[in-house]
C-alpha positions as a Python dict, from the first residue, in 0.01 Angstrom:
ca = {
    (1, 'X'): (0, 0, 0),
    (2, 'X'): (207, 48, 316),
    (3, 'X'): (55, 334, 573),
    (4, 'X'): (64, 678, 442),
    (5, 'X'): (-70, 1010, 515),
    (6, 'X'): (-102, 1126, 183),
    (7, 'X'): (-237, 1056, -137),
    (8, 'X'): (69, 982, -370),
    (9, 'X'): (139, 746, -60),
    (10, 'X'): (526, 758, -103),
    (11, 'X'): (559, 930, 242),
    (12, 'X'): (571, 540, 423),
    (13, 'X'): (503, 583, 811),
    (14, 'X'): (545, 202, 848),
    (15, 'X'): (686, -70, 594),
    (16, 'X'): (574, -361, 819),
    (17, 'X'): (211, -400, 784),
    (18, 'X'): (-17, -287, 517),
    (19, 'X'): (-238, -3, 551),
    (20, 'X'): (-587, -80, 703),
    (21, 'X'): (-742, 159, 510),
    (22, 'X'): (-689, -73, 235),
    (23, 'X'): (-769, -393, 422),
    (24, 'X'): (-484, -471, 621),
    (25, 'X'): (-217, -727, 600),
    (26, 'X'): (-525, -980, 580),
    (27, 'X'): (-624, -831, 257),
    (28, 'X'): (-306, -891, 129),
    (29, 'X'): (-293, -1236, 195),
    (30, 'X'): (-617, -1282, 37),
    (31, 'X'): (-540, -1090, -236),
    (32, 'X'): (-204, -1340, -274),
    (33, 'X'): (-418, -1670, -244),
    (34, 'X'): (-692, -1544, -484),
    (35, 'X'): (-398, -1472, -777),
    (36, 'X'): (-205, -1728, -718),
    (37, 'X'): (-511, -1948, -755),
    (38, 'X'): (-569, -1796, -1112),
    (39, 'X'): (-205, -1834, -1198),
    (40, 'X'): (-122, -1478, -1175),
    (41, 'X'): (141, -1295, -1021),
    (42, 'X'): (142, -971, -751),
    (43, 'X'): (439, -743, -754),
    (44, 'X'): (477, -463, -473),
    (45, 'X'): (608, -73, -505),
    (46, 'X'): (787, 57, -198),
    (47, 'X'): (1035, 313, -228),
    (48, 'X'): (1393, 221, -85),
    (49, 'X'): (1529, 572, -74),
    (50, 'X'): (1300, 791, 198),
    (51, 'X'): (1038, 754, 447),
    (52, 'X'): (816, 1021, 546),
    (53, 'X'): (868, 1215, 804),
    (54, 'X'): (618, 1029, 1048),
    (55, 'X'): (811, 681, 1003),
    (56, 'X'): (871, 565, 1369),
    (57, 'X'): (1267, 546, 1264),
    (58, 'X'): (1261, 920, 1196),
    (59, 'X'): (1048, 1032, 1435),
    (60, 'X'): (1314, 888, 1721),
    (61, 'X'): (1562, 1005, 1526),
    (62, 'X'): (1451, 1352, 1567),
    (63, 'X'): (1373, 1318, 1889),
    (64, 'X'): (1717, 1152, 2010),
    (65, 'X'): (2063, 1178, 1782),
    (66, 'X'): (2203, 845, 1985),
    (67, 'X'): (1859, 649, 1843),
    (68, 'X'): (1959, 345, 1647),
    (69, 'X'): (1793, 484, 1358),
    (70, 'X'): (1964, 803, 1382),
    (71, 'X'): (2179, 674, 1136),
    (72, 'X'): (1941, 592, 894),
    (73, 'X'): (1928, 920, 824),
    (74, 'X'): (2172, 1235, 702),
    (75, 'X'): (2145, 1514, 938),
    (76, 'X'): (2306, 1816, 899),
    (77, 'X'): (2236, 2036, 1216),
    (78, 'X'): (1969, 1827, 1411),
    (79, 'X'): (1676, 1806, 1422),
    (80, 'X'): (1559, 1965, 1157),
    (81, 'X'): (1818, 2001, 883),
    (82, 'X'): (1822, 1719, 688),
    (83, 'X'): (1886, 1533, 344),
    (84, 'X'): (1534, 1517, 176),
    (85, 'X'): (1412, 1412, -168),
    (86, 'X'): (1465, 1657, -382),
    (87, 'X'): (1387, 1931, -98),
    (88, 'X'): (1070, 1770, 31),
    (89, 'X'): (1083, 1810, 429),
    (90, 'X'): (808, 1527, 430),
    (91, 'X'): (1048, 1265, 242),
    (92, 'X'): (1359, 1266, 462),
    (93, 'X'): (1616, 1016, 248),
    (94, 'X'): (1771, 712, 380),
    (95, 'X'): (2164, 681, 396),
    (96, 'X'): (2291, 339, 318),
    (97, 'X'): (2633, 389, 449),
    (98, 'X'): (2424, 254, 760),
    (99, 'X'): (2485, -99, 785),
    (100, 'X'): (2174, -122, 988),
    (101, 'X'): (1972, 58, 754),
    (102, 'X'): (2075, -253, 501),
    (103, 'X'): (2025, -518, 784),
    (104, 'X'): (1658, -345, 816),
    (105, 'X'): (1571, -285, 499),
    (106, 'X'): (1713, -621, 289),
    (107, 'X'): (1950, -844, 486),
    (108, 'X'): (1816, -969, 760),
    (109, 'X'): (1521, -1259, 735),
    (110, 'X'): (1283, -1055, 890),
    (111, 'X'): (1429, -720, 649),
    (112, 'X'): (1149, -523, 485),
    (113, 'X'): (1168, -612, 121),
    (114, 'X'): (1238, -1024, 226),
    (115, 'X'): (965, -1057, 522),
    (116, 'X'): (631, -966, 251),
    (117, 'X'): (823, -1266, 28),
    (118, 'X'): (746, -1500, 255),
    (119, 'X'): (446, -1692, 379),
    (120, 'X'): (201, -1584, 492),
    (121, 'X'): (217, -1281, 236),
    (122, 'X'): (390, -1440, -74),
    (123, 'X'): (413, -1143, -272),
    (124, 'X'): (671, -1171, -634),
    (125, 'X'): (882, -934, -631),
    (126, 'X'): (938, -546, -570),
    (127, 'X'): (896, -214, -810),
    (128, 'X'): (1150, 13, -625),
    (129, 'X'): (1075, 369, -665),
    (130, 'X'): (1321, 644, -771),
    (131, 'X'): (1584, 356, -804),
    (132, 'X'): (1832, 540, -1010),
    (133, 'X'): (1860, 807, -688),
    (134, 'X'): (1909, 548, -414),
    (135, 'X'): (2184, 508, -212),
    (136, 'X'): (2339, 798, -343),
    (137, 'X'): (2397, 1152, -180),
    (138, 'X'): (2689, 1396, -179),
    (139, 'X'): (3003, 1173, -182),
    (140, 'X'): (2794, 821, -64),
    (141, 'X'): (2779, 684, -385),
    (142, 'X'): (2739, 316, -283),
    (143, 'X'): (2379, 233, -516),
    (144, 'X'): (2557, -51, -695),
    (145, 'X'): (2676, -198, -401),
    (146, 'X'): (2384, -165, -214),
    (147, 'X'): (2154, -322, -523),
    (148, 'X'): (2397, -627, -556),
    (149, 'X'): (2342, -673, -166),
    (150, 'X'): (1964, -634, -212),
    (151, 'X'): (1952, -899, -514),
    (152, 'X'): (2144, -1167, -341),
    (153, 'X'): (1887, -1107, -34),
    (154, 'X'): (1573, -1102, -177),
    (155, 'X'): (1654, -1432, -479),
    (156, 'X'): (1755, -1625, -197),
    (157, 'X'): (1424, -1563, -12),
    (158, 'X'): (1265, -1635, -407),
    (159, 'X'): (1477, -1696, -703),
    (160, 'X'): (1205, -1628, -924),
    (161, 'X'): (1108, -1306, -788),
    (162, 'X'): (1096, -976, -1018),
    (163, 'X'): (1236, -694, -926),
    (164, 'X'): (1275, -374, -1099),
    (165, 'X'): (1371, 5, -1020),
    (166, 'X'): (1209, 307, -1177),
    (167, 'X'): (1513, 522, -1367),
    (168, 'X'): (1377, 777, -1610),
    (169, 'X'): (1787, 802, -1727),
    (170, 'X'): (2015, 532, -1880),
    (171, 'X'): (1996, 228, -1639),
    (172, 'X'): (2213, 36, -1824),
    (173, 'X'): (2520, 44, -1536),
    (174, 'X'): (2224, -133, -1307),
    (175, 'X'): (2157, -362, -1581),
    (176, 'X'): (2447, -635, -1644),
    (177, 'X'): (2281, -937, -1436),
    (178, 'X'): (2405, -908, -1077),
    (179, 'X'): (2197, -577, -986),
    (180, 'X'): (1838, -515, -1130),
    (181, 'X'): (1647, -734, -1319),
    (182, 'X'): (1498, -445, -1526),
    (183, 'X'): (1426, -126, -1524),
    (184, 'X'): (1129, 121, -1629),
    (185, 'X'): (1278, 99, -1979),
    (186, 'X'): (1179, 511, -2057),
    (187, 'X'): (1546, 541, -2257),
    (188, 'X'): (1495, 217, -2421),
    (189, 'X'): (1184, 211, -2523),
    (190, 'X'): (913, 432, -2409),
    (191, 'X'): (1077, 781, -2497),
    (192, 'X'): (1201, 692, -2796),
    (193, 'X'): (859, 541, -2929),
    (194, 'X'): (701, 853, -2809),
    (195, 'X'): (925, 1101, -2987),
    (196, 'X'): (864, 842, -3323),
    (197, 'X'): (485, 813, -3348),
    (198, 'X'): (429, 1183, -3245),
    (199, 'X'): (715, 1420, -3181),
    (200, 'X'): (625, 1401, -2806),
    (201, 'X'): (901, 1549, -2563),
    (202, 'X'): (837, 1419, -2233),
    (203, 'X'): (1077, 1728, -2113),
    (204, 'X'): (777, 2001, -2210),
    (205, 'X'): (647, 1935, -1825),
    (206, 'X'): (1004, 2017, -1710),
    (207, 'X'): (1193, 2238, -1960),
    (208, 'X'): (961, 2368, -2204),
    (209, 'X'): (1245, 2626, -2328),
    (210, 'X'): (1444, 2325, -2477),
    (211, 'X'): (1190, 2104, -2577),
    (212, 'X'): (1165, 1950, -2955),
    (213, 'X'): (872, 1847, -3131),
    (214, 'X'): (1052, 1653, -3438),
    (215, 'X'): (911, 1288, -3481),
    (216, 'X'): (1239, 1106, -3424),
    (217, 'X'): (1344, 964, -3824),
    (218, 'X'): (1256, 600, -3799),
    (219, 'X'): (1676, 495, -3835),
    (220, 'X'): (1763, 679, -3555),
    (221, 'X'): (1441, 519, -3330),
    (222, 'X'): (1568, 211, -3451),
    (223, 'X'): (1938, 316, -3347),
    (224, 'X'): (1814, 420, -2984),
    (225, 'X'): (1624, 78, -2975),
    (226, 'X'): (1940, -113, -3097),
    (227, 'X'): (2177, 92, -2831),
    (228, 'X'): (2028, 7, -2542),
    (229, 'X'): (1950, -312, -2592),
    (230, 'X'): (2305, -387, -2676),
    (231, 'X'): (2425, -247, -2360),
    (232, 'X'): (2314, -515, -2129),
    (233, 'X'): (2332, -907, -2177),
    (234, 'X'): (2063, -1054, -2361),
    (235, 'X'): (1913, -1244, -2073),
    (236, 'X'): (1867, -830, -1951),
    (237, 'X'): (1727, -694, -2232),
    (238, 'X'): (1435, -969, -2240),
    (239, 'X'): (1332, -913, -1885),
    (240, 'X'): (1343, -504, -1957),
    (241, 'X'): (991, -348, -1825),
    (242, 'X'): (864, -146, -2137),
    (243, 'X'): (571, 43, -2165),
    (244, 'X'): (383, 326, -2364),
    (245, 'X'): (297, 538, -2080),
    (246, 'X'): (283, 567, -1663),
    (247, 'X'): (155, 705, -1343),
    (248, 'X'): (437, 978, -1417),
    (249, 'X'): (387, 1078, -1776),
    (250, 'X'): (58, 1171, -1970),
    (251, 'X'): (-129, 877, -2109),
    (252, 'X'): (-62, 777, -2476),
    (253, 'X'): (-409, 897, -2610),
    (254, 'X'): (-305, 1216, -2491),
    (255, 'X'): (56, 1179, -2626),
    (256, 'X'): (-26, 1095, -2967),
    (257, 'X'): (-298, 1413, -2949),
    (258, 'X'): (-618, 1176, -2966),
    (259, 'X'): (-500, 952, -3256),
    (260, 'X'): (-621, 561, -3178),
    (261, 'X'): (-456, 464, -3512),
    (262, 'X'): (-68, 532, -3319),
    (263, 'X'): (-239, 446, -2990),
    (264, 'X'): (-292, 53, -3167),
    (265, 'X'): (61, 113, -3350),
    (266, 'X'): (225, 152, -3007),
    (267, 'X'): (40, -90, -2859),
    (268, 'X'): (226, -344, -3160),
    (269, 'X'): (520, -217, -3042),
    (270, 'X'): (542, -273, -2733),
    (271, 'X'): (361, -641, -2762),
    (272, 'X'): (621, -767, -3038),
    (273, 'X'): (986, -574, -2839),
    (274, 'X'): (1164, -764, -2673),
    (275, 'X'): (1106, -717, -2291),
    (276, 'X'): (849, -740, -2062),
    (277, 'X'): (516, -495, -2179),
    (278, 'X'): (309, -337, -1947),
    (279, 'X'): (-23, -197, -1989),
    (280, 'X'): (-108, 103, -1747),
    (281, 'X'): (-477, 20, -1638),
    (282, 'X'): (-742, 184, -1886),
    (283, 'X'): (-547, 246, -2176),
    (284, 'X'): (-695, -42, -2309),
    (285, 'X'): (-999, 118, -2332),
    (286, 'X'): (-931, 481, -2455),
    (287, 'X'): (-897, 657, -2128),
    (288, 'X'): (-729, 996, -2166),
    (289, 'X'): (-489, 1194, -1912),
    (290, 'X'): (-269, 1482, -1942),
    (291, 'X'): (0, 1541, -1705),
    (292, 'X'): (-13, 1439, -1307),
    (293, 'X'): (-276, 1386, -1156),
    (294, 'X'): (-490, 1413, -1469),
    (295, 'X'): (-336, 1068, -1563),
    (296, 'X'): (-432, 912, -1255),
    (297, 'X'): (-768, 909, -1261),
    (298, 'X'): (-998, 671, -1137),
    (299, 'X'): (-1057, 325, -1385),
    (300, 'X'): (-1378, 345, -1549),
    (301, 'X'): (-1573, 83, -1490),
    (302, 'X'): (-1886, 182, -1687),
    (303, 'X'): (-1836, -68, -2011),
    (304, 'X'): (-2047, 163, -2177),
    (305, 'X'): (-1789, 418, -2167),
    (306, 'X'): (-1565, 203, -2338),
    (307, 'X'): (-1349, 144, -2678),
    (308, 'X'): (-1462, -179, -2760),
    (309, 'X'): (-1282, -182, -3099),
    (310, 'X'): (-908, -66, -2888),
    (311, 'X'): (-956, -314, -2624),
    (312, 'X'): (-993, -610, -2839),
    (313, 'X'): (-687, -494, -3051),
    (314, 'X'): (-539, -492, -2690),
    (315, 'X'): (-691, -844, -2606),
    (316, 'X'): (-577, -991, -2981),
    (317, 'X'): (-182, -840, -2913),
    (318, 'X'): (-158, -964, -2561),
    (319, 'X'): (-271, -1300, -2669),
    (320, 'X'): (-52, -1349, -2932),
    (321, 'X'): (257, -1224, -2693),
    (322, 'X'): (140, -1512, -2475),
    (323, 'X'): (116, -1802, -2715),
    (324, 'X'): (371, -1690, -3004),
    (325, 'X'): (723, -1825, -2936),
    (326, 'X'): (874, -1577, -3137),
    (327, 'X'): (774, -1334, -2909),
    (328, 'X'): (788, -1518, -2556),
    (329, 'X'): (1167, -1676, -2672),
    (330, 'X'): (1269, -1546, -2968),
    (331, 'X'): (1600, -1324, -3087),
    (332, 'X'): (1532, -1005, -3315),
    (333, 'X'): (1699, -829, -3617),
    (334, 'X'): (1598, -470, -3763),
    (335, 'X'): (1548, -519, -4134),
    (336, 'X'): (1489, -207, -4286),
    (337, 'X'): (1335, 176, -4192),
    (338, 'X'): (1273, 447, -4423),
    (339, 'X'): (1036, 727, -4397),
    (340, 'X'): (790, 655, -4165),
    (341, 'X'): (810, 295, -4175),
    (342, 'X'): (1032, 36, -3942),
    (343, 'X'): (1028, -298, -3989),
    (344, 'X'): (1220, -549, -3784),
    (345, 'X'): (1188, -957, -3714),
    (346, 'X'): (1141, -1174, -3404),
    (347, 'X'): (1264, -1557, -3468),
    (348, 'X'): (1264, -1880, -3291),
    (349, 'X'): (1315, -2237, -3379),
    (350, 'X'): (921, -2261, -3438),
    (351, 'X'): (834, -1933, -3584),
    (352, 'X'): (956, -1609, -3744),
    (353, 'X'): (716, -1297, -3768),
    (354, 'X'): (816, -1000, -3959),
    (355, 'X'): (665, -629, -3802),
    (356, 'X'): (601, -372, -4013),
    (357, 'X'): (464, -38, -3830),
    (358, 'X'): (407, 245, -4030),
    (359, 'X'): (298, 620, -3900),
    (360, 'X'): (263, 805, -4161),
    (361, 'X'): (-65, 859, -4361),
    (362, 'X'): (-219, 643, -4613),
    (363, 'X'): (-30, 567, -4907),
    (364, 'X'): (-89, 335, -5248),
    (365, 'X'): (272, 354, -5287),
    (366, 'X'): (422, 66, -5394),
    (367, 'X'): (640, -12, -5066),
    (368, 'X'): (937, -265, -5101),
    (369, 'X'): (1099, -408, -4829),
    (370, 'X'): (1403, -620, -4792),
    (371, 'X'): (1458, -911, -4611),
    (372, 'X'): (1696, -1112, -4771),
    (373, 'X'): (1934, -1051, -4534),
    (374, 'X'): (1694, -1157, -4267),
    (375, 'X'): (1713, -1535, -4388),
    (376, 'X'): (1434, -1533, -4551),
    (377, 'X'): (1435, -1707, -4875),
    (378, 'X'): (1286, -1623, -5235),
    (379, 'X'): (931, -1793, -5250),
    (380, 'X'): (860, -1771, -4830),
    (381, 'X'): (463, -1682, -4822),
    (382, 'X'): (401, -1471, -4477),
    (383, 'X'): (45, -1407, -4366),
    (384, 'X'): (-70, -1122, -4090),
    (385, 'X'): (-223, -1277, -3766),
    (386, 'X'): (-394, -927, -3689),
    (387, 'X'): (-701, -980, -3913),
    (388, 'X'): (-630, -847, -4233),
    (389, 'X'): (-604, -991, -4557),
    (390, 'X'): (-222, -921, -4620),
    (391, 'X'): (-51, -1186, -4792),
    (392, 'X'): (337, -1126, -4932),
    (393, 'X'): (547, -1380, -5099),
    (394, 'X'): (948, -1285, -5110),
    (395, 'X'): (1057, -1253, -5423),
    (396, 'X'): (1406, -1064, -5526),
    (397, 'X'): (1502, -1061, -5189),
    (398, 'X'): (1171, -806, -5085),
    (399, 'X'): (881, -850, -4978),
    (400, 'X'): (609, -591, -5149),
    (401, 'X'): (317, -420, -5012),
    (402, 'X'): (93, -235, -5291),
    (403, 'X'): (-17, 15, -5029),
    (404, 'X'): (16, 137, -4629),
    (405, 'X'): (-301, 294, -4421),
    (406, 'X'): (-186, 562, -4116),
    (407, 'X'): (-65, 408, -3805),
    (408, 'X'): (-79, 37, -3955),
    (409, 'X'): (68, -250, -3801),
    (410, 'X'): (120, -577, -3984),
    (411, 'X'): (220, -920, -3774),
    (412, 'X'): (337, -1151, -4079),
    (413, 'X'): (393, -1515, -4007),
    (414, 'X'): (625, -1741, -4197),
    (415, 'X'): (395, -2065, -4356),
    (416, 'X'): (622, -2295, -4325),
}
């Protein structure tokens, strides 16, 4: 939301105010009051590792070498040759071997990512863009450093701010609770649950020649679930921003090729993970997008033009991550996958709910599960809090369901 020429707005020609084509720095602060008011929480995106090319601290760079924010900046025969993201002339990248870069962008009190903390703006934390590329170029490889720096800064100007770097990669390294406290959780989550309810390859927009369309077997989704949620400390992993789709991929309708059954079997997935799940806006009700821009188009508004029956699945799974403490506190344990089927628990003190999410298509199979090893003892009744009339007792150890529809997702409850 800060000034930019451009419509992807990532080419920042001033971090300090907001633009006034959106309001101004007064809309902000409105904006602030108005959620805060209603108990809700505003989170900005900025991106730490370029400017555009009409940022004032460029612009005198280029003009004048001996600029103080000449060093901002790499140049390799000035004015013109410089280090850009990914070769985009527009988005000349910062260089934190700068100390005064890091005094200007997080250190100081009146630093860009500590200043919109405080009052008047009160803003909750920071979505840093291409995180997993910042702070590195050539041999200034000084990201961790810099992102331990930038942590201490902005939770002393709010301990309980949020913040959270965009890495399409394995963030893990960033991950082990003095750097980020999450990030875009694509390896942990969101690819992997792709390539199981579909076969979707996220690499078929960048390298079609080695792209695979094999739905991931549900033990080795599990596996990539278990992995990288084992490589950071638990306090990590439930903090870890998950979601089913972005501004940067296609939208899940289109991933799962139109079929709402594994559009409301994702959507149980990423309410009962652990982590943090997001909903991009409008997938809750059915809007479809291929690749960018086609997934960025504008919300519709028109209720008429909406999936009634998806958005209150939506409204029914967000509630229940809200009020179940299973979810909100609780540990996890895979208990079984086979086939098309993976089922796995979430416990606390209060509550255990077992998840069973099945892709495949509609079976009368006789389907047994075990759970035995889940503490669950011979006798335990669980119910499903999504609406249906399933109703398993453990007995031998299993729990038995006389038949599975496609894409269902079951929420049982321990009576106790």
């Amino acid at each position: 939301i800060f000034p930019s020429p451009s419509n992807h707005r990532y080419n920042i020609s001033d971090f300090r105010r907001i633009d006034p084509h959106l309001g101004g720095d007064g809309a902000l602060i409105a904006l602030t009051d108005a959620m805060h008011d209603e108990d809700m929480h505003l989170i900005l995106d900025i991106t730490p590792n370029h400017t555009g090319s009409n940022h004032e601290w460029f612009i005198a760079a280029q003009a004048d070498l001996d600029a103080e924010s000449a060093e901002f900046y790499t140049f390799y025969e000035h004015p013109d040759d410089y280090e850009m993201w990914l070769g985009v002339s527009t988005l000349p990248k910062l260089n934190y071997a700068s100390q005064k870069l890091r005094d200007a962008m997080y250190r100081l009190p009146t630093s860009v990512l500590v200043r919109w903390l405080d009052e008047p703006y009160n803003v909750d934390g920071w979505r840093l863009d291409v995180a997993n590329m910042t702070a590195r170029q050539g041999q200034i490889q000084v990201s961790h450093e810099v992102w331990r720096e930038m942590r201490e800064a902005i939770k002393q100007a709010d301990p309980d701010a949020y913040v959270f770097g965009e890495d399409f990669f394995d963030g893990t390294p960033y991950l082990q609770g003095d750097e980020l406290d999450a990030t875009m959780n694509y390896q942990g989550f969101n690819i992997p649950t792709w390539r199981w309810l579909s076969g979707f390859d996220n690499g078929q927009n960048w390298r079609p020649e080695v792209v695979d369309h094999m739905r991931m077997p549900s033990d080795a989704y599990a596996d990539q679930l278990d992995r990288f949620r084992a490589a950071v400390p638990w306090v990590i992993a439930v903090q870890q921003f998950n979601q089913l789709c972005s501004h940067d991929t296609e939208r899940i309708l289109r991933i799962v090729e139109g079929d709402k059954a594994l559009v409301k079997l994702g959507t149980a997935l990423l309410m009962t993970y652990v982590g943090v799940p997001c909903v991009y806006y409008g997938d809750e009700i059915g809007m479809d997008g291929g690749k960018d821009p086609d997934n960025r188009r504008t919300m519709r508004w028109e209720e008429s033009s909406w999936d009634v029956d998806l958005l209150d699945w939506y409204k029914r799974l967000i509630h229940l991550r809200k009020t179940a403490p299973a979810l909100t506190l609780g540990g996890y344990q895979r208990l079984y996958t086979a086939g098309d089927l993976i089922v796995y628990q979430r416990h606390a003190p209060e509550q255990r709910l077992v998840i069973v999410a099945y892709r495949g298509a509609d079976t009368d199979e006789t389907t047994m599960i075990p759970v035995r090893h889940g503490g669950i003892a011979d006798g335990t009744t669980l119910v499903d809090l999504m609406g249906s009339d399933r109703r398993v007792t453990v007995a031998d150890g299993t729990i038995t369901l006389d038949s599975l529809r496609h894409g269902e997702a079951l929420i049982l409850e321990e009576l106790v």
